[in-house]
N, C-alpha and C positions, 0 to 999 in steps of 0.2 A: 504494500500500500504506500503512494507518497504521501507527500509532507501534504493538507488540507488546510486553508483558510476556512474557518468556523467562529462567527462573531468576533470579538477584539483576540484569539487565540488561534495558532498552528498547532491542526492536530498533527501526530508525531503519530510512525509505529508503533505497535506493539513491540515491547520490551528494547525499547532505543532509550531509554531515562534507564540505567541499569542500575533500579533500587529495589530490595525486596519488601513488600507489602506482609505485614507483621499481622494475621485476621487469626485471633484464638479468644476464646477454645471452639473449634470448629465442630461442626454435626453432620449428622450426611445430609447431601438433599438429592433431586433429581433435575434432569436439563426440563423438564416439562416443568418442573416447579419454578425454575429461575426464568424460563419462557413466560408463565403466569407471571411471574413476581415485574419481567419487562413490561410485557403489556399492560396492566392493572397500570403501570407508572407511567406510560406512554400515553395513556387516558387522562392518569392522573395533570401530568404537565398542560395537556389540549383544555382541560376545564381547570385550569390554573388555581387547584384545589390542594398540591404537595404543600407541607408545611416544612418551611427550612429552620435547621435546627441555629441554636443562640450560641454566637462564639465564647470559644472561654480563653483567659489566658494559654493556657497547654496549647487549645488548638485555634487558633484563630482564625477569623474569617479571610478568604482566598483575597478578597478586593482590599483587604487593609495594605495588603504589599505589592499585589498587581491589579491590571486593570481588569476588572473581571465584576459583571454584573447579572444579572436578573435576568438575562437575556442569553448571555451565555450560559447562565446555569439549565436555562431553559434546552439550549441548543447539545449542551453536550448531558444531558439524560434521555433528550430524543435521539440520542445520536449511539448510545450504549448497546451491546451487543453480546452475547453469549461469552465471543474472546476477552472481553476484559473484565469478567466475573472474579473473583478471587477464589473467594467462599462464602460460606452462610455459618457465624458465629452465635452463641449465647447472645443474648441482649442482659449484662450484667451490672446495668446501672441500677441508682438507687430506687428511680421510677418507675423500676421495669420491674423488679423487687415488690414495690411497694403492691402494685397493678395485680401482681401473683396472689399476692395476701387478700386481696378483696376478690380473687375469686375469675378474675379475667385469663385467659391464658399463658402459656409463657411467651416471651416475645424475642425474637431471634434478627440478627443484623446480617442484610447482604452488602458485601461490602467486594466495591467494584476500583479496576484503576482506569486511569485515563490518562496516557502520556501526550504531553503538551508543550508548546513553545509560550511564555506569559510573558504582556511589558510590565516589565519594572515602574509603581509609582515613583518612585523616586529616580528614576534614569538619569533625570538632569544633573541632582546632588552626586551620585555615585559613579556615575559613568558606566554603566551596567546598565544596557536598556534592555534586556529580556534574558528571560532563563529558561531552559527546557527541566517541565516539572511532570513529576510524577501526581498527579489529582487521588485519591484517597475518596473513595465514596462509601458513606455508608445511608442504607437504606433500610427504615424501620418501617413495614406494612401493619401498624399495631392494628390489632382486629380489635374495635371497642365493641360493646355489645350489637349495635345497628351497623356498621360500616367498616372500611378499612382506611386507615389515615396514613398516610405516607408522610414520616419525618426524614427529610434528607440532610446530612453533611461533606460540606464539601470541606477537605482539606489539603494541605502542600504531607504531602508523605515524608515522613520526620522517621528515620530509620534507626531501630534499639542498637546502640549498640553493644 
């Protein structure tokens, strides 16, 4: 595949950003299940109903250091594909905990890559006008009692080391 113009980003191959994506504790699932879990998000993004998740220091939001907005976020989860699935992890936060105790199911994270070329806000200062990044997605399909609510993050893949 070449290098693609997609919103203010260059999409990049698969495995050209050479960082491994750190997705535990994993579970099994199926290619029809991550198929479902695409499509369901491909609906979600057309009736502009995904809820994006709240940066935190650890992981901050993709637009605080490049250019990167609402629209690309839009463009590159329409744009996701079988290849860049990772895995399908525990959902082990405190909320997803709490959601268990009141009786709602357990909730589990698909967590996708997306390698990319992104400009640098700060270009000017740095002299650094873009970087090739590895995007980190994860995708929470919480099933509430009525419906399915898709929380997504997007972050720069920060490797353990």
């Amino acid at each position: 595949m070449a290098e693609e113009q997609i919103g203010h980003l260059l999409k990049l191959p698969i495995g050209s950003v050479k960082q491994n994506i750190d997705a535990e504790p994993r579970v099994p699932h199926t290619q029809a299940e991550v198929d479902q879990v695409l499509h369901d998000l491909y609906i979600s993004v057309d009736r502009k109903n995904y809820v994006p998740h709240t940066p935190t220091v650890e992981n901050p939001a993709l637009s605080d250091e490049y250019i990167f907005d609402t629209e690309d976020e839009n463009l590159v989860l329409k744009d996701l594909k079988q290849e860049n699935f990772v895995g399908k992890i525990l959902d082990l936060s405190k909320g997803a905990k709490k959601r268990k105790k009141m009786g709602l199911p357990q909730e589990y994270l698909y967590v996708f890559q997306y390698p990319c070329k992104l400009i640098r806000r700060d270009a000017d200062d740095s002299g650094i006008v873009s970087k090739n990044v590895l995007i980190y997605i994860k995708i929470n399909n919480r099933k509430t009692p009525y419906e399915k609510v898709f929380i997504v993050s997007f972050h720069e893949n920060r490797e353990k080391k």
